[in-house]
N, C-alpha and C positions, 0 to 999 in steps of 0.2 A: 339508242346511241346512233349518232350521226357520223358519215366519213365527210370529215372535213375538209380533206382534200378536193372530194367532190362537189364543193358549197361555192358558189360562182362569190356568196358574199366575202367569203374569204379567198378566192381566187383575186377578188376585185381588192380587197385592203391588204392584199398582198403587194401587189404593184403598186399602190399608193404609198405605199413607205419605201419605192425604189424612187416612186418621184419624189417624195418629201427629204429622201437623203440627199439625192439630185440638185435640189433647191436649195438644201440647206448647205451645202459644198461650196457657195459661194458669199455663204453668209462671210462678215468681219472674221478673224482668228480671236479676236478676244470675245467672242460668243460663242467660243468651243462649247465652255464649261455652264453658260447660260440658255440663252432662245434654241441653240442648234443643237442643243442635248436633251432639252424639253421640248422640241418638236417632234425630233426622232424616236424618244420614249412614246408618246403620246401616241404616232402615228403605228409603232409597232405593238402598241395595246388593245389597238382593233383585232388583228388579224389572230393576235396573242390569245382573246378571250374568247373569238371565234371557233379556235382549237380547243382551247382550254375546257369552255363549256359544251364543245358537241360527245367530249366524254364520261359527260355528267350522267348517269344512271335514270335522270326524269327529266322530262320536257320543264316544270317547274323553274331548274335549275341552271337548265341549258339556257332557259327566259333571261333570268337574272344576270349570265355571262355576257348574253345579246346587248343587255341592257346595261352596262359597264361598257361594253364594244361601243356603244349609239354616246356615252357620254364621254368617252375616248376624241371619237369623232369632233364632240362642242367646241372640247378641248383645245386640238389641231386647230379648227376654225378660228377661234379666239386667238392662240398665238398666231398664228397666220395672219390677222390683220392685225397682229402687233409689230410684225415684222417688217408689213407695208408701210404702216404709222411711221416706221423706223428709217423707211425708205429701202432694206434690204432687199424686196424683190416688186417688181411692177406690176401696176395695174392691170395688164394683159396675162401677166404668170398668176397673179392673186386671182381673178377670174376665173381662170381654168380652174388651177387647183381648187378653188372651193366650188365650183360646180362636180366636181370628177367626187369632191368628198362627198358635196350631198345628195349625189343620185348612190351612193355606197350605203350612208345613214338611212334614204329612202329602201334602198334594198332589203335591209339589216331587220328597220321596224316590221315591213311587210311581211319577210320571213318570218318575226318574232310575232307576229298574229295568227300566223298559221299553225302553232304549236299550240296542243293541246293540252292544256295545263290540269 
């Protein structure tokens, strides 16, 4: 069993869903209930599986949660440059943010190699 607390991957998709709420704070109001609620889900489903799986009883299982985390991540990305499409946030904020997600997803698989299954 992992402390979770102590996983920088989850230290790291922590603060990415203060920025992805951040972001989406300025989305339209009639995307409460649409992109800015499926962003938020999406992006607190990293940090969510992260915990969820480091107190999984087997490294196998803990794999599996990482790996829901990593397609979490896709997720974000995808709406994210639907968002742009949409014109909600710019080129230099869509940049950051998906660079800041995928040194996170790089993080996540790397960890998920090191686990002994």
């Amino acid at each position: 069993m992992h402390q979770f607390k102590e996983l920088e991957i989850w230290k790291r998709s922590r603060l990415f869903c203060s920025h992805v709420y951040s972001i989406t704070s300025k989305f339209p109001s009639d995307e409460k209930f649409g992109l800015t609620n499926q962003l938020r889900r999406a992006s607190v489903s990293i940090p969510s599986n992260i915990a969820e799986g480091s107190s999984r009883s087997s490294n196998k299982d803990f794999s599996r949660f990482l790996e829901i985390a990593i397609g979490s991540g896709y997720e974000v990305e995808t709406q994210l440059l639907i968002a742009s499409d949409l014109e909600f946030i710019n080129a230099s904020e869509l940049e950051a943010i998906i660079k800041e997600l995928n040194e996170i997803i790089k993080m996540i698989s790397k960890f998920r190699t090191t686990l002994t299954i």
